[in-house]
GUMARVO-992944 format. One record per residue: residue in three letters; chain; x, y, z of N, C-alpha, C, O in turn. Coordinates in steps of 0.2 Angstrom, whole numbers, plus 5000, padded with zeros to 4 digits. Layout:
BEGIN
 residuo cadena  n.X  n.Y  n.Z ca.X ca.Y ca.Z  c.X  c.Y  c.Z  o.X  o.Y  o.Z
     ALA      A    X    Y    Z    X    Y    Z    X    Y    Z    X    Y    Z
...
END
This chain:
BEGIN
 residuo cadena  n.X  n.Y  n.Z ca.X ca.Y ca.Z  c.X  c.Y  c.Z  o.X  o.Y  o.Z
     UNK      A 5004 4994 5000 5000 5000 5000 5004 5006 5000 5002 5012 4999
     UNK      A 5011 5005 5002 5015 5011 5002 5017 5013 4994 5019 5019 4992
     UNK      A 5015 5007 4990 5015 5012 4982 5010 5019 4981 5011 5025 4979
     UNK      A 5006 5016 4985 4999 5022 4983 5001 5029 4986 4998 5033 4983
     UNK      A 5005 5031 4989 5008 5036 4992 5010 5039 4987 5007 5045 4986
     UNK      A 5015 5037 4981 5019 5039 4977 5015 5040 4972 5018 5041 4967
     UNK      A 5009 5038 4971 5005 5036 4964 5002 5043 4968 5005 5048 4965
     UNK      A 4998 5045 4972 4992 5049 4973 4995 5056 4972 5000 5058 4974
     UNK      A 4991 5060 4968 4992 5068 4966 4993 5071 4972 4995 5077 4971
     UNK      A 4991 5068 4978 4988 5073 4983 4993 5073 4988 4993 5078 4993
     UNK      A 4998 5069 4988 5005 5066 4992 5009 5066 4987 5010 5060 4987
     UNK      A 5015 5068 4981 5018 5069 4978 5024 5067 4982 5025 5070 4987
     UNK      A 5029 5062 4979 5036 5061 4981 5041 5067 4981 5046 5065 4985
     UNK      A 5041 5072 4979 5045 5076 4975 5041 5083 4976 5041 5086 4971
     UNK      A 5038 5085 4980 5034 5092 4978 5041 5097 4974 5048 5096 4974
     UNK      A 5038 5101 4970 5039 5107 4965 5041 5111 4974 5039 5110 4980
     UNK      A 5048 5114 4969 5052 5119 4972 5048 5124 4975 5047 5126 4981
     UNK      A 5044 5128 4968 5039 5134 4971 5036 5135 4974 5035 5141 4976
     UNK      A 5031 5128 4978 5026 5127 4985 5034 5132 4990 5033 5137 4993
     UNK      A 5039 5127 4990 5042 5127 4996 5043 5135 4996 5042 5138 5002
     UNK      A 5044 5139 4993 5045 5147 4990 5039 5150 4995 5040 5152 5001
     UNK      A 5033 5149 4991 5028 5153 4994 5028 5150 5000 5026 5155 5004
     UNK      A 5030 5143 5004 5028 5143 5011 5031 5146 5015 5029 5149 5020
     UNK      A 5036 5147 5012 5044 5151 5017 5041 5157 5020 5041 5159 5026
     UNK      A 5039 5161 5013 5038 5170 5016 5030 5168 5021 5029 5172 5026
     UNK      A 5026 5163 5020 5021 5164 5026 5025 5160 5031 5025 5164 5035
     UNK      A 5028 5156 5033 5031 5153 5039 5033 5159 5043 5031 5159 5049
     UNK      A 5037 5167 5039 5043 5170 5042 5036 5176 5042 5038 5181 5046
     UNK      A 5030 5178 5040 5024 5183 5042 5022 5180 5050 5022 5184 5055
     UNK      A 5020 5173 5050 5016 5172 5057 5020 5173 5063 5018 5175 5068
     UNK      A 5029 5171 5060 5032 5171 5066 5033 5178 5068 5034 5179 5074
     UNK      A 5032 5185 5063 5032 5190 5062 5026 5192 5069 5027 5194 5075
     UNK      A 5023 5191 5067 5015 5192 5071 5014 5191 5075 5010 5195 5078
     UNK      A 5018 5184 5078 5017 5181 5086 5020 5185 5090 5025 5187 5088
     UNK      A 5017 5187 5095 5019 5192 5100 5026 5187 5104 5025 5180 5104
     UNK      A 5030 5190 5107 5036 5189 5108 5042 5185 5102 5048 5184 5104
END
């Protein structure tokens, strides 16, 4: 069952570079925001 991981669109082995881009700058806004 662990092929179906790598088959499903929804779990991708290899996510695209660009997700990781866009998550970055919101990671470093919330930490921005949190008080202390």
């Amino acid at each position: 069952m662990s092929q179906n991981r790598y088959n499903d669109p929804r779990f991708p082995a290899n996510p695209p570079e660009v997700d990781e881009k866009k998550e970055r700058p919101m990671i470093f806004l919330l930490r921005a925001r949190k008080p202390g």
